[in-house]
MARLUM-981155 format. One record per residue: z, y, x of N, C-alpha, C in turn; residue in three letters. Coordinates in steps of 0.1 Angstrom, whole numbers, plus 5000, padded with zeros to 4 digits. Atoms other than C-alpha are relative to their C-alpha. Layout:
# residues N
ZYXZYXZYXAla...
This chain:
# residues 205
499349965013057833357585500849884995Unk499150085003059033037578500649875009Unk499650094992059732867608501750045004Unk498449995003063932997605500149894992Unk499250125010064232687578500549945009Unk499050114998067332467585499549904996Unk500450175003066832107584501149964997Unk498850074997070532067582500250024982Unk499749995016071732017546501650054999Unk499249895005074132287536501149934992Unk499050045012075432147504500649795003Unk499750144998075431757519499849944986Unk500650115017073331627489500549885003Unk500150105004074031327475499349895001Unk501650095000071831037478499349954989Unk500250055014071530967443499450124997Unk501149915005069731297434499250045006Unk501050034992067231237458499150135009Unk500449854993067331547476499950154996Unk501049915006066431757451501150134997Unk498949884998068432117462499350114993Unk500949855001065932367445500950084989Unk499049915014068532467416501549985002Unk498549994993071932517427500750134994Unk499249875010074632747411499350044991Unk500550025018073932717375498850075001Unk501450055003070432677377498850155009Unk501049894992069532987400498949945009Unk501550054986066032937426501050025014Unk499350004989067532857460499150135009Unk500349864996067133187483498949985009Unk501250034993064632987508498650004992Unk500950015014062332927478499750204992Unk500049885003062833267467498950105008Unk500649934988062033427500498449964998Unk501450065002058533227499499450034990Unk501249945014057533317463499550175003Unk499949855003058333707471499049935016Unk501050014991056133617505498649984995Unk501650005006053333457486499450084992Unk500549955009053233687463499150175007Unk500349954991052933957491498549985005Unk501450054995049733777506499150034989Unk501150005011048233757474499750074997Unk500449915004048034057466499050095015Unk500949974985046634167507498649954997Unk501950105000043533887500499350084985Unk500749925018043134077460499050085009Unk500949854995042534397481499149985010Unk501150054991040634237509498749924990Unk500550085007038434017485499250164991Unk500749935010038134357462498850135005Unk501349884992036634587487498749885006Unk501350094997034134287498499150034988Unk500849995016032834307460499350195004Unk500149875010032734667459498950105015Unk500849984986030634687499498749915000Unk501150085002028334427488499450044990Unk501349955008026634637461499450125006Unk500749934995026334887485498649985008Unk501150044992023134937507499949955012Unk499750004990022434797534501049865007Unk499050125000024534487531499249895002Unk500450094996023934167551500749884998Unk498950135002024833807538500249915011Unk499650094983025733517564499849864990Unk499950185001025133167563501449965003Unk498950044997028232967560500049885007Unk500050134990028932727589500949874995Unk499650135006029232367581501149955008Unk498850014999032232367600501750044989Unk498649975012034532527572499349884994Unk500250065010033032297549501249855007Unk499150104998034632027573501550025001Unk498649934997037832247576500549994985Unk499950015021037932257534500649865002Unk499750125002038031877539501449955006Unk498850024998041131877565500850084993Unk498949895005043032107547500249964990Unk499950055014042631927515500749905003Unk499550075000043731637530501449985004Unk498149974993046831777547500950044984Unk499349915010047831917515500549844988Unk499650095002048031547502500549905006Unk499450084991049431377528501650065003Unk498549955001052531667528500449974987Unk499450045011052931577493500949885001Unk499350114999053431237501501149965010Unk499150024992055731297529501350044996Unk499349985008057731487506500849844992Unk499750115009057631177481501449935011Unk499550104992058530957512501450025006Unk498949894995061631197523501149974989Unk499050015008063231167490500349874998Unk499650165000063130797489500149955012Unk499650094990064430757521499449935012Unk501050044995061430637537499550075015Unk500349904992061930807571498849975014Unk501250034991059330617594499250044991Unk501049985009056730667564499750185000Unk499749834995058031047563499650045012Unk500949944982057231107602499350005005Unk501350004995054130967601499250094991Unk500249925009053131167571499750145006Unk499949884993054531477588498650045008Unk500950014985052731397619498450044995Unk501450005007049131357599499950164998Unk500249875005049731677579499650105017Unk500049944992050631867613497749955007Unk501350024998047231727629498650024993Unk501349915012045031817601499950155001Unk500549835000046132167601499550035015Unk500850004990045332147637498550025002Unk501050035001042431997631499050154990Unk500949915005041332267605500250165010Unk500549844994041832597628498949995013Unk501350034990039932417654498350024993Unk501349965003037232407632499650154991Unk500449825007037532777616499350035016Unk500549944993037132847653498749965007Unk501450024998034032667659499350054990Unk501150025009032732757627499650185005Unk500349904996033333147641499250005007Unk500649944993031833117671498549954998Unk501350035005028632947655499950144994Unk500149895012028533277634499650105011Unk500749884989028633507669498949955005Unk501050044992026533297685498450044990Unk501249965011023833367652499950165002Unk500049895005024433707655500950074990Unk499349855006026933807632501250025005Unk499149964990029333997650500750114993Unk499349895007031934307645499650115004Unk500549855001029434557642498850014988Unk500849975014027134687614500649964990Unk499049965018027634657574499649864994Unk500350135008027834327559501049855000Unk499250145006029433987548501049975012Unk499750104989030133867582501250115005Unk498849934989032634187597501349974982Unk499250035010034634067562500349854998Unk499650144994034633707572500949985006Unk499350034992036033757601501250045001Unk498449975002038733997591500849904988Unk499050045011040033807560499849835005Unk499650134995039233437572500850015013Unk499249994986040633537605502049994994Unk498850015006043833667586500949834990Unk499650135007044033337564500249945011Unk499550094992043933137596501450045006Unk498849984992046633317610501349924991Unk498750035010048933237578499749855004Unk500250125002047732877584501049985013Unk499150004989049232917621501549965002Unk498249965005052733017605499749844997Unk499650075010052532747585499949835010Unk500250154988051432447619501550025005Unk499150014994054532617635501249964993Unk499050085008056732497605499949854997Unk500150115002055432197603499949905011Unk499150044986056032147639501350005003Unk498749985004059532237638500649894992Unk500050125012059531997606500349855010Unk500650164994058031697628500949995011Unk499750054993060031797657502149954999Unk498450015004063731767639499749874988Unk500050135004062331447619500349905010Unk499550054986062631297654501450005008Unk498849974990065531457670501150054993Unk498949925010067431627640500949874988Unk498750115009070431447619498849964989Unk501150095014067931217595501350004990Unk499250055012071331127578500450164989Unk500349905011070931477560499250014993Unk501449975009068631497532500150074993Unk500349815008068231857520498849994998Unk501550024999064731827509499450134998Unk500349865000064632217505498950015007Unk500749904991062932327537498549895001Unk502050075001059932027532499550064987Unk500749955011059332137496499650185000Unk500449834995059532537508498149985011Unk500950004998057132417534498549944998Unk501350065006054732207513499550084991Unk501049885009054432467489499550095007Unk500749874991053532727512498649925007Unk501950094994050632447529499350034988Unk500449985009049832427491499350134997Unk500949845002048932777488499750045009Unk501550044989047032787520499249954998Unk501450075003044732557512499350044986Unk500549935010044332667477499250185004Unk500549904997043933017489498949985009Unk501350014994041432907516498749924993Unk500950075009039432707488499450124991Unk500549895004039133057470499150095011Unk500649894990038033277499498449905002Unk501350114999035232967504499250014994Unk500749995012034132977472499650134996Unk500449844996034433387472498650035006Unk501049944992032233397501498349964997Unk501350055006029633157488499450034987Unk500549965006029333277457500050174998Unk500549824998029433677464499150015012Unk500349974991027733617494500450155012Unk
């Protein structure tokens, strides 16, 4: 979804306004930014309706809760920390700071690594217990809607690969800071959304 952003800067900002392209032609949202709100707003409403039939199957009968594997708990922790480390690469982007910038990137990119590796250990701890995609309960709604969030997390490594691999090889002397702030907001609501579904699962069981 958002691995088409340009890295090349369109309007050839200035260096004195420090990147900052998000309002252009008297004061409209630039169309990359746009694109992403009407996306997120898309998802959000997918996880409502996934999240609202969990509620509305768990007071039925017959419903089985799951233990949550202390692997998301450690996946919570990289994701939280990618989600400040893209901030700061941002920061580091607009001040020019383009080694500080690529290591930044780099981190973020590795974290979210790091967290789908551990969604997928924390799954197969969960088959290996028994809960699997059969019978009525918590766990066949785990795996569809955490499965689904990991995928958007996916989108979101292969942007931030792309990102990392044209900080390296792509014109640095452009600084459009568009397509990092499109893609830090979109990390941003990843990890926020995966902090909800966490907290969902543990307290609806």
């Amino acid at each position: 979804m958002l691995r088409d952003i340009n890295l090349k800067d369109i309007h050839n900002t200035p260096l004195g306004d420090g990147g900052n392209t998000s309002l252009r032609d008297g004061g409209k949202l630039h169309p990359h930014k746009f694109i992403m709100w009407v996306a997120i707003g898309s998802i959000l409403m997918m996880f409502a309706g996934l999240t609202s039939a969990y509620i509305v199957k768990s007071n039925m009968a017959g419903w089985e809760e799951v233990e949550t594997p202390n692997a998301f708990w450690y996946s919570t922790a990289a994701i939280l920390l990618s989600s400040l480390t893209i901030q700061m690469a941002l920061r580091a982007f607009k001040q020019r700071a383009m080694q500080q910038y690529r290591l930044l990137i780099g981190i973020t990119l590795l974290l979210g690594i790091g967290f789908v590796i551990l969604q997928w250990i924390g799954f197969n701890w969960l088959w290996d217990h028994g809960v699997q995609l059969k019978g009525a309960g918590a766990g066949q709604f785990l795996y569809i809607i955490a499965g689904l969030h990991g995928l958007h997390v996916i989108g979101g490594i292969i942007t931030l690969t792309v990102i990392f691999l044209k900080a390296f090889f792509g014109n640095t002397k452009n600084y459009n800071a568009v397509p990092i702030e499109v893609a830090g907001t979109y990390w941003h609501f990843v990890d926020v959304l995966w902090i909800y579904l966490l907290v969902f699962f543990v307290w609806v069981g």
